[in-house]
C-alpha positions as a Markdown table, in Angstrom:
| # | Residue | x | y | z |
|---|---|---|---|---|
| 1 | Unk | 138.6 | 131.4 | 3.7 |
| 2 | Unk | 134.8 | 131.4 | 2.0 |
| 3 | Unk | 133.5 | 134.3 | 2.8 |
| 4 | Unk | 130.5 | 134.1 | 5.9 |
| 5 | Unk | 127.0 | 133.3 | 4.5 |
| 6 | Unk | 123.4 | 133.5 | 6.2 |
| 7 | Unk | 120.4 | 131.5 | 4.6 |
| 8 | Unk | 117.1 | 134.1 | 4.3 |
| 9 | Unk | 114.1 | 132.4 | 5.0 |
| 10 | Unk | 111.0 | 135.0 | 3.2 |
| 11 | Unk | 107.5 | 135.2 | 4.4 |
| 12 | Unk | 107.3 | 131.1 | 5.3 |
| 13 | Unk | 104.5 | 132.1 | 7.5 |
| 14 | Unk | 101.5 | 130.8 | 8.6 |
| 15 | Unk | 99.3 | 133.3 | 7.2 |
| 16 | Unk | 100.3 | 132.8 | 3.3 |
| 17 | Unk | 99.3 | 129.2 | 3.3 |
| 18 | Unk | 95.6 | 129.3 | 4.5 |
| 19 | Unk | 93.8 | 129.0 | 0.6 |
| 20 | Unk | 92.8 | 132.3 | 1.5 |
| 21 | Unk | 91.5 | 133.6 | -2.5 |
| 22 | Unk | 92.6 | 137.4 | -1.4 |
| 23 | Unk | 96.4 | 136.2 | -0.5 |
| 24 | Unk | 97.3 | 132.7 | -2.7 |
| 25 | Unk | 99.2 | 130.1 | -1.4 |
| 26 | Unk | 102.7 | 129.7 | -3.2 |
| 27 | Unk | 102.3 | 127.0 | -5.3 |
| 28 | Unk | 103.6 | 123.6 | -3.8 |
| 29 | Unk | 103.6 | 124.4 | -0.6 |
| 30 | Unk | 104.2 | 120.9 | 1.0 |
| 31 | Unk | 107.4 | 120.6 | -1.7 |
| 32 | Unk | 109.1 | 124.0 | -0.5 |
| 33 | Unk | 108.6 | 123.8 | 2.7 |
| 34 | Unk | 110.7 | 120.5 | 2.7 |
| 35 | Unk | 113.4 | 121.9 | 0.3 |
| 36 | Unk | 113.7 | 124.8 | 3.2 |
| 37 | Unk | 113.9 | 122.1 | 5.9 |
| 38 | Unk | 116.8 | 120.6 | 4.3 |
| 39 | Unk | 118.7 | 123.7 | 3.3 |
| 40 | Unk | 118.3 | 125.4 | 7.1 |
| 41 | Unk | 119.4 | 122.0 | 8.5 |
| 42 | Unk | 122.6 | 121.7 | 6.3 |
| 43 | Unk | 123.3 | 125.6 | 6.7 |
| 44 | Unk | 123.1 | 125.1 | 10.4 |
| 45 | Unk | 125.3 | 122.0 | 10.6 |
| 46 | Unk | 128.1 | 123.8 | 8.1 |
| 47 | Unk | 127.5 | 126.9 | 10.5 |
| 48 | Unk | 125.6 | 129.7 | 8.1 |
| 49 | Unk | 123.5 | 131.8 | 10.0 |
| 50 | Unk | 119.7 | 131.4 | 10.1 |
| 51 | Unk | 117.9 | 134.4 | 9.6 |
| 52 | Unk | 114.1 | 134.3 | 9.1 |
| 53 | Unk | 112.6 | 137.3 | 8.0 |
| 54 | Unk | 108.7 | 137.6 | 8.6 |
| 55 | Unk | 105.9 | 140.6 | 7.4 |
| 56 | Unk | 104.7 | 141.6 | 10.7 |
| 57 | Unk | 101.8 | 143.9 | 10.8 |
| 58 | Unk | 100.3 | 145.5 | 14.5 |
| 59 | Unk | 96.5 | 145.2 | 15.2 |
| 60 | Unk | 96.1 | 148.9 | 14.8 |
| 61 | Unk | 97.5 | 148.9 | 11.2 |
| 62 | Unk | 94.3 | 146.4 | 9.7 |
| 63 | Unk | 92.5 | 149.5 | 8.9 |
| 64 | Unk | 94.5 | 151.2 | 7.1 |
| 65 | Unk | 97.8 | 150.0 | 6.0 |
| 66 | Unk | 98.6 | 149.6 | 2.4 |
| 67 | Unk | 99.4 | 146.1 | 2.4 |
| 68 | Unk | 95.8 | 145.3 | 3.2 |
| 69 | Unk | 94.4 | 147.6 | 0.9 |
| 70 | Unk | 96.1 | 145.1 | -1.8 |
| 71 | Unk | 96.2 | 141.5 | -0.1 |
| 72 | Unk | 93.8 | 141.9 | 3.0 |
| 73 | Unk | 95.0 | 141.5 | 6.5 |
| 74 | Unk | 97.7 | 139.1 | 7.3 |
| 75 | Unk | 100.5 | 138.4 | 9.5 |
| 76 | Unk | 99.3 | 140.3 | 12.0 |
| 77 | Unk | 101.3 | 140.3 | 15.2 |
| 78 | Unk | 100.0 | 138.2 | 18.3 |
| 79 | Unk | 97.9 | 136.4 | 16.0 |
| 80 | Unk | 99.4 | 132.4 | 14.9 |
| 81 | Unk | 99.6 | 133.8 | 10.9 |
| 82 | Unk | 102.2 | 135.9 | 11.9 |
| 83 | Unk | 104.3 | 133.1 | 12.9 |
| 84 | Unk | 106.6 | 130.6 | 10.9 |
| 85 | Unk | 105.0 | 127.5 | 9.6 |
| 86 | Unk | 105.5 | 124.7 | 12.0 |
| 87 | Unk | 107.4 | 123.0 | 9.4 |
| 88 | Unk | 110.4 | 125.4 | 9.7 |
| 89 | Unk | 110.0 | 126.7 | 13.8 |
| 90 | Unk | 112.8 | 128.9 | 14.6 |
| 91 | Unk | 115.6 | 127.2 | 17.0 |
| 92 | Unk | 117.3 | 129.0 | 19.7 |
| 93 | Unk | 120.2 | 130.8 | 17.9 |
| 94 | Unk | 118.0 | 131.5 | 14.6 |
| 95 | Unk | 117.6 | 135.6 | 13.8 |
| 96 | Unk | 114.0 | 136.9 | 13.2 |
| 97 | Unk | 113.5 | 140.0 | 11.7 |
| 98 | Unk | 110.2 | 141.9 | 11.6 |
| 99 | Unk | 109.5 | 143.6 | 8.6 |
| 100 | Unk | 106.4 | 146.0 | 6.9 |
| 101 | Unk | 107.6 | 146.5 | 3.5 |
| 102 | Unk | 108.4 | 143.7 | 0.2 |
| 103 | Unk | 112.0 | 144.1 | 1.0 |
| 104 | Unk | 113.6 | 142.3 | 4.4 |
| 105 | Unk | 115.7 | 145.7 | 3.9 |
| 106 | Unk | 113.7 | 148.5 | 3.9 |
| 107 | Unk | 113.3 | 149.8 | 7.7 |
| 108 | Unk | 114.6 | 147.0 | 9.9 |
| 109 | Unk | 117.6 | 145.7 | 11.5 |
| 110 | Unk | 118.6 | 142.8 | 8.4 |
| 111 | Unk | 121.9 | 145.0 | 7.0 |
| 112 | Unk | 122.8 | 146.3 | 10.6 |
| 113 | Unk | 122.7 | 142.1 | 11.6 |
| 114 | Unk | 124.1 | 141.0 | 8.7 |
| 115 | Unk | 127.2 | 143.4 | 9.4 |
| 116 | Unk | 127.4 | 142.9 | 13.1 |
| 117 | Unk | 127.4 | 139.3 | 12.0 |
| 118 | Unk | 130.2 | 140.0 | 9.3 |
| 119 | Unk | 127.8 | 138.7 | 6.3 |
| 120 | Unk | 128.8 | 138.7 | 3.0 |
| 121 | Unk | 127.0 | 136.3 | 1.1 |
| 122 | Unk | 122.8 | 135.5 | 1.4 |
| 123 | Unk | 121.6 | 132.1 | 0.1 |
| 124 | Unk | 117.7 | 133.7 | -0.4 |
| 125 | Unk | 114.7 | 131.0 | 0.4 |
| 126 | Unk | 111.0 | 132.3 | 0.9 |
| 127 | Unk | 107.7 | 133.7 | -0.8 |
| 128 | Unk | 106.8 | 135.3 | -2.9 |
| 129 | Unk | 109.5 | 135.2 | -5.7 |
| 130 | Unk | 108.3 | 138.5 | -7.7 |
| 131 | Unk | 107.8 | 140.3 | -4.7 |
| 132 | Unk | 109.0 | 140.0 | -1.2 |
| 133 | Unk | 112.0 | 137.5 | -2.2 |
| 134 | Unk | 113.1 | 139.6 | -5.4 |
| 135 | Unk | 112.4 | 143.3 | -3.6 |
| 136 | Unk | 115.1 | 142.3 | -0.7 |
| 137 | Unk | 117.2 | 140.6 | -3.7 |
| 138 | Unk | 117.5 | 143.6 | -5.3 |
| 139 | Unk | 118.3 | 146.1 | -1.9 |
| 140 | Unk | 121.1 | 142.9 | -0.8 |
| 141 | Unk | 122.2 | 143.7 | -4.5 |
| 142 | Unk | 122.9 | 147.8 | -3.1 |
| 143 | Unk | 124.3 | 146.8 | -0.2 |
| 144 | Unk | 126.9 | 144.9 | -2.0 |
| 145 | Unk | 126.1 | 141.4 | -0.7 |
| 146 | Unk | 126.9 | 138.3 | -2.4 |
| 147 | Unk | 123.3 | 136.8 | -3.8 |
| 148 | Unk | 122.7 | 133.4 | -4.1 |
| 149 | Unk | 118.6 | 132.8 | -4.4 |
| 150 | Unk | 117.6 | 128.6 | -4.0 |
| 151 | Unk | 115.7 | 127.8 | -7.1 |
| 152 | Unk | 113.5 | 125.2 | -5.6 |
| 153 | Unk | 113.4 | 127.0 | -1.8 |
| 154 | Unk | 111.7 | 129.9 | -3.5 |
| 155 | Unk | 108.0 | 130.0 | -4.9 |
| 156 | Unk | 104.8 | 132.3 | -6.2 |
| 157 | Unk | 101.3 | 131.4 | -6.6 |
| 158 | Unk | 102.0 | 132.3 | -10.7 |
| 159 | Unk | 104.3 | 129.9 | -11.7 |
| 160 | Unk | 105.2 | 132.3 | -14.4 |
| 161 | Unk | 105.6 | 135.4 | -12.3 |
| 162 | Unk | 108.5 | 133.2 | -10.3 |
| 163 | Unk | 110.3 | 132.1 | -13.9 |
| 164 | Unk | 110.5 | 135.7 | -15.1 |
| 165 | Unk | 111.6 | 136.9 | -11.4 |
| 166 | Unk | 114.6 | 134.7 | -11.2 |
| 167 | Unk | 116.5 | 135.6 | -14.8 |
| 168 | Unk | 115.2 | 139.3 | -13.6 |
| 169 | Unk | 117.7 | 138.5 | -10.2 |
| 170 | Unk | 119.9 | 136.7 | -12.6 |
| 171 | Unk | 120.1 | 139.9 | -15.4 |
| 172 | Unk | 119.7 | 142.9 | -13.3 |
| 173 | Unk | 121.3 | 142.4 | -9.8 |
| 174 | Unk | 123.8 | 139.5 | -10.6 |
| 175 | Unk | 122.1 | 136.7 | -8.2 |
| 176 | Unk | 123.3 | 133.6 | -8.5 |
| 177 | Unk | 120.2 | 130.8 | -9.4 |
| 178 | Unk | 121.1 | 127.2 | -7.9 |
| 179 | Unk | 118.8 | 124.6 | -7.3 |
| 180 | Unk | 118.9 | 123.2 | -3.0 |
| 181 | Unk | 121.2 | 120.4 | -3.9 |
| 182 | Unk | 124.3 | 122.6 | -5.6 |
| 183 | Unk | 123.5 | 125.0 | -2.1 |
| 184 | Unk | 124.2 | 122.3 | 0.1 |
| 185 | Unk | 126.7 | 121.0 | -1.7 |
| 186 | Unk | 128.4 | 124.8 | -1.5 |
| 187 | Unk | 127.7 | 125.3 | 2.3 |
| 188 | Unk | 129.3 | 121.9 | 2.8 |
| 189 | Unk | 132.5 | 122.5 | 0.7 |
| 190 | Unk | 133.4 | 125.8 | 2.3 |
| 191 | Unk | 132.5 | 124.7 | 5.8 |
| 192 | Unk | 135.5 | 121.8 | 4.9 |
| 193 | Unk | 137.9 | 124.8 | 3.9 |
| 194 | Unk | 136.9 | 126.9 | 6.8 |
């Protein structure tokens, strides 16, 4: 029997695609949100587990959390960038997970889900590719899960930056690079076995 997956959907949030010149948009925007659509949609109907994971910042933090020293304020909660785009809206069913730091990881509830959920394998979408989506790469990679990052369901503002962070994934902590289609075609194939 394949071993259960769950599809990560990154930072796909409202407040990373407003042009803002402090934060840049991943490049492509209209492109990967699509790719996402169709790789949640086929997860769902093979039975992975949906599992968006989304920076979430308090009003009280904008003054002085280091996150804003860098990029500015963003995703701050009660406010409509902290939510998913509309392109991707959560269903009833679908896990979100608030986090503060790069890594999905790194003080929240993802690995203690994940278990409770019996999770072995991650098929990683999201943005940014050198940062929040290769950070929670490389703590899945620790907590001995299976990696599989989505090519084309991943993207950066430098298109360069996201090239050199996949063969990092790729070399250093053994992810699996595979463009939407062989995803699907992988989610569909072991939901026939199951």
């Amino acid at each position: 029997m394949p071993p259960r997956s769950a599809i990560l959907v990154i930072d796909l949030l409202k407040g990373f695609f407003k042009n803002d010149p402090t934060l840049p948009d991943p490049l492509d925007a209209r492109r990967l949100f699509g790719t996402v659509r169709r790789v949640i949609d086929a997860g769902r109907e093979a039975g992975l587990t949906i599992v968006f994971v989304k920076d979430n910042f308090l009003p009280e933090e904008v003054g002085h959390d280091k996150h804003f020293k860098i990029w500015g304020p963003h995703c701050v909660i009660g406010t409509p960038d902290a939510d998913v785009v509309d392109e991707l809206a959560p269903r009833p069913g679908d896990y979100q997970i608030a986090k503060k730091h790069y890594s999905g990881f790194s003080g929240t509830r993802l690995d203690a889900v994940l278990r409770e959920l019996d999770v072995k394998r991650l098929y990683v979408t999201g943005a940014w590719t050198e940062a929040c989506v290769q950070h929670t790469v490389i703590d899945a990679f620790y907590l001995n899960y299976e990696i599989c990052v989505i090519s084309d369901g991943v993207s950066s503002p430098d298109g360069a930056a996201h090239e050199y962070a996949l063969a990092y994934m790729q070399r250093y902590h053994r992810a699996e690079i595979l463009g939407s289609d062989q995803a699907i075609a992988l989610f569909r194939r072991s939901a026939s076995v199951a």
